[in-house]
N, C-alpha and C positions, 0 to 999 in steps of 0.2 A: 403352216410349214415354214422352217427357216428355207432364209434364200441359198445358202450353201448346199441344203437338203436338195434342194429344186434345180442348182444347175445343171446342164446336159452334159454330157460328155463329148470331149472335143471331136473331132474325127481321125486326127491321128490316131487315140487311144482305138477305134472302131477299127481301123484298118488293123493294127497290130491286135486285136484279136481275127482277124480275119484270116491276117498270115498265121497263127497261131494255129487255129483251125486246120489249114491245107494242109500245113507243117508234118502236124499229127494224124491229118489223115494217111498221109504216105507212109512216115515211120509206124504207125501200128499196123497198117496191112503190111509191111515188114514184119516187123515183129511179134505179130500172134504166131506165127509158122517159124521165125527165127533159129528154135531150139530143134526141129525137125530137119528141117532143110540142111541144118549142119550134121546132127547124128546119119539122116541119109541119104542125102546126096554127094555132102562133103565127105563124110566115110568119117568122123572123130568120135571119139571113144565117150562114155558116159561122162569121164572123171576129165578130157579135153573139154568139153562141149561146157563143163559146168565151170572150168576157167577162164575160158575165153568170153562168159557170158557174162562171169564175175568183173572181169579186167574191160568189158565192155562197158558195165554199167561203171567201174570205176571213173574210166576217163571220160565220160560221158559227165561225171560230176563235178571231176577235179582241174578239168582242164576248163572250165568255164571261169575257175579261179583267176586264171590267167587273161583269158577273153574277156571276162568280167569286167577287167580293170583296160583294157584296150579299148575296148564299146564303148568307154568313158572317155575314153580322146582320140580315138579313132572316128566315132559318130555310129550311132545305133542304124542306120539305115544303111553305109557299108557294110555294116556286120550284118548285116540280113543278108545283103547279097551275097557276101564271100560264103555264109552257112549254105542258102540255096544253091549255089554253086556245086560245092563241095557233095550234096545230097544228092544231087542230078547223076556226076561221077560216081559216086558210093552205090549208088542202083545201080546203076549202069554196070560195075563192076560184078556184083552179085550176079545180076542175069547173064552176063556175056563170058566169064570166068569162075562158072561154080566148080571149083577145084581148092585145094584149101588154101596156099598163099592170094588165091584171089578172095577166099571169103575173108584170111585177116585182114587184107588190105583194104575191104569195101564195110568191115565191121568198125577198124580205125578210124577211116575216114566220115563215118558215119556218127563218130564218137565226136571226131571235131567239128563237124558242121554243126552238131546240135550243142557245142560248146559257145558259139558264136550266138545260137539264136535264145539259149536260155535263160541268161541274163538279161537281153535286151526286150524279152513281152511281158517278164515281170516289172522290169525297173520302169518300161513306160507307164504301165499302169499304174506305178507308183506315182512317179512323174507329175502325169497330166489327169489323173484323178480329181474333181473339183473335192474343196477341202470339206468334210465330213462324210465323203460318198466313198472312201476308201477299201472299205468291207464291200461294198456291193462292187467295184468296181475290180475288184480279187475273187468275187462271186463267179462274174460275167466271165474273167477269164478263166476259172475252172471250168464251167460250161462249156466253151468252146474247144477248151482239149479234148473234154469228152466228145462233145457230139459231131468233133474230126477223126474221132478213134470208131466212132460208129461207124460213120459214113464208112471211111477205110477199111474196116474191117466187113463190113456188108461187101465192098465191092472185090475183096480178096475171094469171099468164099465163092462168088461167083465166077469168075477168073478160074480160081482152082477148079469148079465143076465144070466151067465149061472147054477149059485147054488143059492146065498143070499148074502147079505149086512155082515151077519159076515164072509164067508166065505172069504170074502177078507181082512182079517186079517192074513191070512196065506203067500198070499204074503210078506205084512210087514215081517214077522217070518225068513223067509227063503233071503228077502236081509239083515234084519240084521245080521245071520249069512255070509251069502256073503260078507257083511263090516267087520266081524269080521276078518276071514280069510285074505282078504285084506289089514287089517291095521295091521296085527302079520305078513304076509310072506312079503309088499313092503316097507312098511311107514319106510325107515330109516334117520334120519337125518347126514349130514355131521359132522363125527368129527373132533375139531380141527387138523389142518393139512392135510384134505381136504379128510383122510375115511371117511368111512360109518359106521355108527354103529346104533345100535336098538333104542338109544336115545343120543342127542349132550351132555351131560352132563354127561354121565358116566367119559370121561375122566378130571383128574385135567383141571379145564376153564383156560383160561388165565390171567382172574381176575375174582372177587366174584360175585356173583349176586347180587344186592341190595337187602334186604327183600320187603316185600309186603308192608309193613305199609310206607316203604320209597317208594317205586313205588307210594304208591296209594296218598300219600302228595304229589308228585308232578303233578302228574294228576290231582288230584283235586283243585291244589293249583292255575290251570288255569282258572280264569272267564270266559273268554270269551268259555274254554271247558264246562262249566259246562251250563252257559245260554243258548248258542245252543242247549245241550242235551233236556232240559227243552221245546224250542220251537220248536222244531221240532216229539216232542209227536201226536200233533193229525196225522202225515202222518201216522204215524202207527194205532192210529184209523180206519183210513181210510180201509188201507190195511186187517185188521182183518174183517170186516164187508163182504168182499169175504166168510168168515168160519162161520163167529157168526152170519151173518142174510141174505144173500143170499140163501143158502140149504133152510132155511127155507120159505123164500119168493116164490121161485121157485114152492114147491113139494105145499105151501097152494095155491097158485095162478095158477097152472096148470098139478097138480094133478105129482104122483110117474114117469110116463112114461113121464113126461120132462127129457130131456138128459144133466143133469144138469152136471155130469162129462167134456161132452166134451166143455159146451161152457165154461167150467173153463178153458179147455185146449186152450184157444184164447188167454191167458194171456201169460205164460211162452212158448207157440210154438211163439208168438212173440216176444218176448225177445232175445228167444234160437236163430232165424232166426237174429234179426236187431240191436241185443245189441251190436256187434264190430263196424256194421257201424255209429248206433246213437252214439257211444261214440266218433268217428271221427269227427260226424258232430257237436258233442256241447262242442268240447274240450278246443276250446280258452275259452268257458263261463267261470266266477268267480266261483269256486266251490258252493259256497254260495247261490250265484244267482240261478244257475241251480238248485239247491235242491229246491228255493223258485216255482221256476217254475213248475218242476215237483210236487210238492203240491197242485198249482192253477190247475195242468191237471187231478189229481186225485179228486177236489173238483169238476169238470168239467161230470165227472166220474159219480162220487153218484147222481150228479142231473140227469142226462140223465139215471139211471136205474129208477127212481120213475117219472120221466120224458113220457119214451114210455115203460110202463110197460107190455110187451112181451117178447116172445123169441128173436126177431130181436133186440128188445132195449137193455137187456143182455147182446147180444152177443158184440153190440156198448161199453157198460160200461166197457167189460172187454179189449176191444182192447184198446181206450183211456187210461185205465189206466194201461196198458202195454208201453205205450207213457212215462206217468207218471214216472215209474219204470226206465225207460231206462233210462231217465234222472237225478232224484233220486240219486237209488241206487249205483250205481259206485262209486260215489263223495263221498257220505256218506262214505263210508268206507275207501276214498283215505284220505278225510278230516279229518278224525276220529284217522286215522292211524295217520295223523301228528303228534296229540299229544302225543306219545307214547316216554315215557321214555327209554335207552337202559336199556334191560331185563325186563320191563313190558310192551312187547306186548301184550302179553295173557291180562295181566288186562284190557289195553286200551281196548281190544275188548271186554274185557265183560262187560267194563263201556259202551263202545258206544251200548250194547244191553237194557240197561235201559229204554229209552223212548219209547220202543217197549213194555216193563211189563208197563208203567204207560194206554201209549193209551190203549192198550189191555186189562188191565183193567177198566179201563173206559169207554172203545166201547163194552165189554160184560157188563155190568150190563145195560147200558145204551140198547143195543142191547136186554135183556131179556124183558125190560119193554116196548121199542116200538113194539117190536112183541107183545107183550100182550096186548096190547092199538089196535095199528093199523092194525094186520095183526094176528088177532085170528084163531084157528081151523075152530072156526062155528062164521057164521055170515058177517057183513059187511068188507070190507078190502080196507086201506088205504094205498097203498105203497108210493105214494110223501110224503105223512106227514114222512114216514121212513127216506127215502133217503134225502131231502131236508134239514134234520135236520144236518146229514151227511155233507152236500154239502157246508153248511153255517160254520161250525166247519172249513172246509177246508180251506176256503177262509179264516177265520181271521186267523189261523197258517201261511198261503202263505204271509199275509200283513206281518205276525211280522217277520218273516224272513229274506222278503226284508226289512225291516226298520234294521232288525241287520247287513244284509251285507252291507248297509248304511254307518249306524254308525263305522264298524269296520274294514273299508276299508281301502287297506294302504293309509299310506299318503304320496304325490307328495313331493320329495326334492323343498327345494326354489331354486328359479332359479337365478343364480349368478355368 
């Protein structure tokens, strides 16, 4: 085995999937219930509910654009804290203010604090990765989103059965302070000459940092980075439609005491279980390819919930596109990573969170108006006409895909 193969991973990189983990435990026990708690506690309309979810996932993508490049010279360990901060308050607000300018304001807030953290657990991984272990170390941190989204999501449906649906806002409250504490007492970066200190930049660097505007011109300055972002938007569609029309599909179609938390929990328990070995098993793949792939298994997905519209068909849609994800997700962010400038990590990641604000915009509003067409309170309900809509979306993102790793595939030396 080469020795780059065999290095360990430092500890920073362990702590920042750690925080990553609590991170996502509290934001999914939020947001498995998210689209509920707004249609009814906050009292907003089908076609509100699927804007505000949209304009959530939006800023939740786009504003990392911004954080992204701040986390670069600001230092990745205050940006943890200002995120946990910010997420303590955003709970807080939810539980104590369930009225609707209290839920904008704790949905906003909730937008920016995960603006702050989402560039800073991919770029370190990027980071402090030893060299050739970089695929397994974008592994390790898909795993631990999932199996923060498990835990979280286990401890909501409890919470909800045994008090109420806001009472599990308190959980949230309590790991974001846990992440707080976390990323002030471990998160320290190496400083030059291989200390540790609170943040790598306190000491004089070795050389300057590029400003932002020059990071972001050369980032942007990639076609081929910027067209992938672009096509590769609807998987996040996809993926949103688990938050923005599934809860709601579920509770009209089989009433409150569907166990709608756990069959979410078939998603990321399979992840957290197969994602080191499906990344084993799909590694020779073209990263490109794979991503195309896993798009066509997520489009495969949406059709098979509006397909066998039961519990049993569910729980098929969210296995599949746990399939989906495994294959996905890793690349995206291995691929993503590539283009990164030295010392605009942070922006790379926050640019590669973009097509997640477009889909996600667009899969909520789109989301408010077919629940309001097809799958009303009172009345008749149509869930293939949902999903199926979904399904077709899928499938042309997975063709342009493949036609881009087509096109942009290296090319063969002539032979001589």
């Amino acid at each position: 085995m080469a020795k780059e193969d065999s290095e360990p991973f430092p500890p920073i990189l362990w702590t920042a999937l750690l925080l990553e983990l609590v991170e996502r435990l509290a934001f999914y026990g939020v947001y498995v219930n998210l689209a509920i708690y707004l249609l009814d506690t906050v009292h907003l309309s089908e076609k509100q509910n699927g804007v505000l979810l949209g304009w959530f996932a939006a800023c939740r993508a786009w504003i990392p654009v911004i954080t992204g490049a701040v986390a670069d010279r600001l230092g990745f360990r205050r940006s943890l804290l200002i995120s946990f901060t910010c997420y303590g308050v955003a709970y807080g607000l939810l539980y104590g203010w369930p009225a609707r300018y209290g839920a904008y304001g704790a949905v906003f807030l909730m937008a920016v604090a995960g603006a702050f953290l989402k560039p800073v657990i991919p770029a370190t991984v990027r980071k402090y990765s030893p060299k050739g272990r970089e695929q397994t170390g974008f592994s390790l941190f898909y795993a631990s989103v999932n199996a923060g989204s498990v835990v979280g999501k286990v401890l909501t449906k409890i919470v909800r059965g045994m008090l109420s649906l806001r009472a599990t806002m308190v959980n949230a409250i309590v790991a974001s302070v846990v992440g707080l504490g976390l990323a002030f007492a471990l998160f320290k970066e190496p400083k030059a000459g291989g200390e540790v200190g609170t943040d790598a930049e306190d000491p004089a660097p070795a050389e300057p940092k590029p400003s932002t505007w020059t990071s972001l011109k050369a980032v942007l300055g990639q076609p081929r980075f910027v067209v992938f972002l672009a096509l590769v938007s609807g998987y996040y569609l996809l993926i949103e439609q688990f938050y923005q029309t599934f809860p709601v599909h579920i509770v009209r179609l089989f009433g409150e005491g569907a166990p709608r938390e756990y069959i979410t929990l078939i998603n990321p328990a399979a992840i957290a279980l197969l994602q080191v070995p499906m990344a084993y098993l799909t590694k020779r793949l073209p990263p490109v390819f794979a991503m195309g792939l896993g798009i066509f298994l997520g489009a495969c997905s949406m059709w098979l919930m509006g397909a066998w519209p039961s519990l049993y068909g569910a729980c098929a849609s969210f296995f599949v596109f746990a399939l989906a994800e495994m294959v996905y997700s890793p690349r995206y962010y291995q691929y993503t990573s590539s283009f990164a400038p030295k010392g605009g990590e942070g922006l790379t990641m926050g640019l590669s969170l973009v097509p997640f604000g477009v889909g996600g915009l667009v899969g909520g509003v789109l989301s408010g108006r077919l629940i309001a067409r097809y799958l009303p309170k009172e009345g008749p309900k149509d869930p293939y006409a949902v999903w199926s809509i979904y399904a077709l979306i899928g499938v042309f993102c997975a063709a342009m895909l493949f036609l881009f790793a087509f096109v942009t595939r290296p090319k063969r030396a002539p032979a001589g």
